[in-house]
C-alpha positions in Angstrom: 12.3 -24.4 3.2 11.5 -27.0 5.5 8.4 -26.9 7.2 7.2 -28.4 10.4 4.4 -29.1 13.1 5.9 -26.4 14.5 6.3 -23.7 11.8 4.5 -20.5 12.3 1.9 -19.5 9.2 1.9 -16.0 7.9 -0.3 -14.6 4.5 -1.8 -12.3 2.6 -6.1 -12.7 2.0 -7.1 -10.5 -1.1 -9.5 -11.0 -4.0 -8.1 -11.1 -7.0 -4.4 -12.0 -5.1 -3.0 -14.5 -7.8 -0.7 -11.4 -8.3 0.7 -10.8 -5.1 4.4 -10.5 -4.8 4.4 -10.7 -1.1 5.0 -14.5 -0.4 8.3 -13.6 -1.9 9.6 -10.7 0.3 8.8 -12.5 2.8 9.8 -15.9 2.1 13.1 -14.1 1.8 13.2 -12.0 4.8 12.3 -15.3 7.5 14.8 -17.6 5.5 17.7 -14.9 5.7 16.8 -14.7 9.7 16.5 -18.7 10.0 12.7 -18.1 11.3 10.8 -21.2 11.3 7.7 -19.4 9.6 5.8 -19.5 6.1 4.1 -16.8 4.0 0.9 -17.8 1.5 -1.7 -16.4 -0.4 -5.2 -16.8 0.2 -8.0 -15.8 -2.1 -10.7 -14.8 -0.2 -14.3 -13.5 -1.4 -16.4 -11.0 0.3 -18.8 -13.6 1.5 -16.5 -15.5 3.0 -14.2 -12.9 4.9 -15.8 -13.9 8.8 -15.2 -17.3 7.7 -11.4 -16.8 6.6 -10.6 -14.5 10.2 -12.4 -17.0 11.8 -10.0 -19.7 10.4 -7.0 -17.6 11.0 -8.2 -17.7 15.0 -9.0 -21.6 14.9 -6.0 -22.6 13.0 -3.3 -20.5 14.8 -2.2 -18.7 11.7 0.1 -16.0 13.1 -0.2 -12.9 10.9 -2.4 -11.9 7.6 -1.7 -8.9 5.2 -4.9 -7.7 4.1 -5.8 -6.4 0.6 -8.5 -5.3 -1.6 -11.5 -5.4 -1.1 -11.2 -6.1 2.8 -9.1 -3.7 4.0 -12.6 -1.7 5.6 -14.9 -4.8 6.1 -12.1 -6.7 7.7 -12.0 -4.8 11.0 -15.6 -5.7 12.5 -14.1 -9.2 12.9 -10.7 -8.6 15.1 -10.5 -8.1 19.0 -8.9 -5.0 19.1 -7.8 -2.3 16.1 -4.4 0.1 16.1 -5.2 3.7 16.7 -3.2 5.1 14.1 -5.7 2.1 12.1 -9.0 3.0 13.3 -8.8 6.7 12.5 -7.5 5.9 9.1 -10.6 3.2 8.9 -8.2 0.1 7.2 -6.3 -2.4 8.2 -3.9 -4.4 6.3 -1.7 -6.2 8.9 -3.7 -8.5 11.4 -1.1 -9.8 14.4 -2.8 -13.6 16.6 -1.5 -12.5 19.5 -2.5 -16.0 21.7 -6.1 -15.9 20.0 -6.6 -12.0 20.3 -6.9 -10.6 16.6 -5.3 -7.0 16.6 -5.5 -4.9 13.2 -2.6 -2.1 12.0 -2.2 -0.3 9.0 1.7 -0.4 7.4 0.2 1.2 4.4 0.8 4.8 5.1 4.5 4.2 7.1 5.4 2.3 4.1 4.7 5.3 1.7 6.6 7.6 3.7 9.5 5.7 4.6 9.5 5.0 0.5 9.5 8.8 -0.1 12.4 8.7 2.6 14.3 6.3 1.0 13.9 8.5 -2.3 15.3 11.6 -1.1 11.9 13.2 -0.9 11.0 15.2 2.1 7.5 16.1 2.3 8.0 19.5 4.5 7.0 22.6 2.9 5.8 20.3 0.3 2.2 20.1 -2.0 1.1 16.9 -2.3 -1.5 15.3 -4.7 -3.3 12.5 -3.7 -5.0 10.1 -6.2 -8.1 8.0 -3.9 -9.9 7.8 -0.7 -10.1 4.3 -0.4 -7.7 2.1 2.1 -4.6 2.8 1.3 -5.3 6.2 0.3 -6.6 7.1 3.7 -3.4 5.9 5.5 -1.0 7.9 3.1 -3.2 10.6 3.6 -2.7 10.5 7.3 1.1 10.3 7.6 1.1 13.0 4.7 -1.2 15.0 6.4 1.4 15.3 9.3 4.3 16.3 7.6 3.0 18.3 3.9 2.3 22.2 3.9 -1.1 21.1 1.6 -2.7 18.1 1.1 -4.8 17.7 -2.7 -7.2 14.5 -2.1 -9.1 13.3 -5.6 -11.4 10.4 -5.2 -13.7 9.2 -7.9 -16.5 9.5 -5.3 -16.2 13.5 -4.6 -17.8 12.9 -1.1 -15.8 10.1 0.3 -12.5 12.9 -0.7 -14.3 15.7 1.0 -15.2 13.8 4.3 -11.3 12.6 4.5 -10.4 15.9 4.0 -12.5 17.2 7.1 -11.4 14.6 9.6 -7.5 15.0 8.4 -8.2 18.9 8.9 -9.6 18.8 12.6 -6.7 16.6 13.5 -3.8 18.4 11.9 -5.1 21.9 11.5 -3.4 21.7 7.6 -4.4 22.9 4.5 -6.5 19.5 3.1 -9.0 19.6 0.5 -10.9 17.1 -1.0 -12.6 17.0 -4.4 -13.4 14.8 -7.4 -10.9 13.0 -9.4 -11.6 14.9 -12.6 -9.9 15.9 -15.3 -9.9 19.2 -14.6 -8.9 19.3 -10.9 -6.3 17.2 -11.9 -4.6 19.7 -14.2 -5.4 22.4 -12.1 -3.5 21.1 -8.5 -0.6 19.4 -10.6 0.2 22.9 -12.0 1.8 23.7 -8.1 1.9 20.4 -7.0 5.7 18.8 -5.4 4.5 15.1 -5.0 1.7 13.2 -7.0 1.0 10.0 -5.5 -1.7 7.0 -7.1 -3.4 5.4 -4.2 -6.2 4.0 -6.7 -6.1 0.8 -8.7 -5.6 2.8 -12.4 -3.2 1.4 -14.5 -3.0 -1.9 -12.8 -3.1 -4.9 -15.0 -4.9 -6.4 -16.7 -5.6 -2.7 -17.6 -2.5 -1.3 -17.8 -3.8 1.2 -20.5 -5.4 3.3 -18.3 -4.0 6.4 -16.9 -5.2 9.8 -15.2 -2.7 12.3 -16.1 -2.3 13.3 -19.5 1.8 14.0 -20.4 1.4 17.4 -21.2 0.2 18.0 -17.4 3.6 16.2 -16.0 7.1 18.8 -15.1 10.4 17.4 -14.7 10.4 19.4 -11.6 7.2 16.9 -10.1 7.6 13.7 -7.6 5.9 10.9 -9.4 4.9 7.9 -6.8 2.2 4.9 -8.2 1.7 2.2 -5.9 0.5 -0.2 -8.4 3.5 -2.9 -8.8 1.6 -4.9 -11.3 3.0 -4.2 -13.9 6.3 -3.0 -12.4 6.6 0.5 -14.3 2.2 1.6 -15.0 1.4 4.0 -18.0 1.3 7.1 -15.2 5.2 5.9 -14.1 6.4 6.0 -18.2 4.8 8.7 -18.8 6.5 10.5 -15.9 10.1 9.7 -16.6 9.5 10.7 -20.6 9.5 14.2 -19.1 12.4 14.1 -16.5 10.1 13.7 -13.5 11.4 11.7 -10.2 9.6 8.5 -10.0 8.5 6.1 -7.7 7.4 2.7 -8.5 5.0 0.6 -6.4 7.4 -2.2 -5.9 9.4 0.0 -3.6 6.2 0.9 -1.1 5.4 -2.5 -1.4 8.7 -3.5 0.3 8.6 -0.9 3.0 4.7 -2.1 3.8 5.8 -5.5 4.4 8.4 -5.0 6.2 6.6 -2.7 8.7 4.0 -6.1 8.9 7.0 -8.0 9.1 8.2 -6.4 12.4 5.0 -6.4 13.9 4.7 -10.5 13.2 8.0 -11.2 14.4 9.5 -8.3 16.7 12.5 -8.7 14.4 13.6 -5.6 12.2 13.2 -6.5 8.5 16.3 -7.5 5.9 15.1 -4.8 3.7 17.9 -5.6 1.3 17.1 -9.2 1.1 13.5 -9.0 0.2 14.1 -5.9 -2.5 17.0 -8.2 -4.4 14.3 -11.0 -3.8 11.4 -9.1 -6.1 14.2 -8.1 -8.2 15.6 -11.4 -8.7 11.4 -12.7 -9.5 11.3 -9.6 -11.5 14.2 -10.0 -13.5 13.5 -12.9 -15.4 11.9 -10.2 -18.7 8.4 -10.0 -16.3 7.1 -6.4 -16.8 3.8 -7.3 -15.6 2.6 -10.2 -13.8 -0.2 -12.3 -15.5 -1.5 -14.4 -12.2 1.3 -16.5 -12.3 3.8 -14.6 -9.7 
């Protein structure tokens, strides 16, 4: 890649983000389209998040992906926020449009078009949601539109309930909300179609950790986590053990960044360069990433 004074600068601001997987999607998808830009990670703490959009202003960086923990705070610091973004309350894609910050969430199209991909149509459908937080919120609002009932367990009982409500005026669906228990979990994954993880469980360094016993997984059950690190999380074993159809998080995490991808460059996304580009980083015997990917 050869870079230039007049290279365009794309990246991803998270805390931890020594994980992140997206400087190589996208790597891949501008060198496949001969785009003179560059993708890199930023580690930015919560103090100094105004600073870091700031920055992005001053310097002329194009486009940022946002992750934890600033999907929420981020937004008090752009110009002007998505609609689709605001009601969901997160933004993870910020666009420099000539110095105007503009926020979008590609969170909750990502994990739809994934479910797509995967054959899995949410119509008629029960779906379980795992979280409130972020990228909870925007799968729960594309969900909301197309499920017949809509399960949201947070760890915060509250936080799932007032979700629930705002997703319910809009749509006029079946949406509950309620703690992330044991026991409502067994109880809504007994009817359940579609489970979906939208929290941070399982992800490493605590890959150990898991919210659905085995015994509660069917065969007959949609299994989606969209923790890629590691690759396949205890909840995504666990799943397969018993026959179920499973989704890993590498797969949302494609479809996310190419929805940001589009929105950076008005170009549609190589979706089959930048998946044989994780797999390729992937395939060198990594099952979980240790900071160094």
């Amino acid at each position: 890649m050869e870079l230039s004074g007049k290279t365009k600068i794309c990246g991803v601001i998270g805390d931890p983000i020594e994980h992140t997987l997206s400087p190589i999607i996208q790597n891949a998808a501008f060198k496949s389209l001969a785009l003179d830009f560059v993708f890199v990670a930023f580690r930015v703490k919560r103090a100094e998040l105004r600073n870091a959009i700031s920055g992005m202003r001053s310097l002329g960086i194009l486009g940022l992906n946002v992750t934890m923990p600033h999907k929420s705070a981020v937004m008090k610091y752009l110009d002007k926020i998505d609609p689709t973004a605001a009601f969901i309350g997160a933004v993870n894609t910020i666009h420099n449009d000539d110095g105007k910050l503009i926020g979008f969430n590609t969170d909750g199209i990502g994990a739809l078009k994934t479910l797509e991909e995967n054959g899995v149509n949410l119509s008629g459908k029960k779906l379980l949601l795992f979280g409130a937080g972020g990228a909870a919120r925007a799968i729960a609002f594309y969900a909301a539109k197309e499920a017949e009932e809509l399960v949201i367990l947070n760890r915060t009982a509250e936080k799932a309930r007032r979700l629930a409500e705002s997703l319910q005026k809009k749509f006029c669906k079946r949406i509950v909300g309620n703690s992330l228990s044991k026991g409502f979990i067994r109880q809504n994954l007994q009817d359940s179609d579609v489970l979906i993880n939208a929290t941070s469980v399982g992800m490493y360094p605590n890959t150990s950790q898991n919210l659905v016993s085995s015994e509660w997984l069917k065969p007959d059950l949609c299994v989606m986590d969209i923790v890629y690190n590691p690759v396949e999380t205890r909840l995504v074993k666990n799943a397969k053990a018993v026959g179920a159809r499973v989704i890993g998080g590498i797969e949302m995490l494609i479809h996310q960044g190419a929805e940001s991808f589009e929105v950076w460059t008005g170009r549609s996304a190589p979706l089959k360069v930048m998946k044989e580009a994780l797999l390729d980083k992937l395939s060198g015997g990594e099952t979980s990433l240790d900071g160094k990917g």
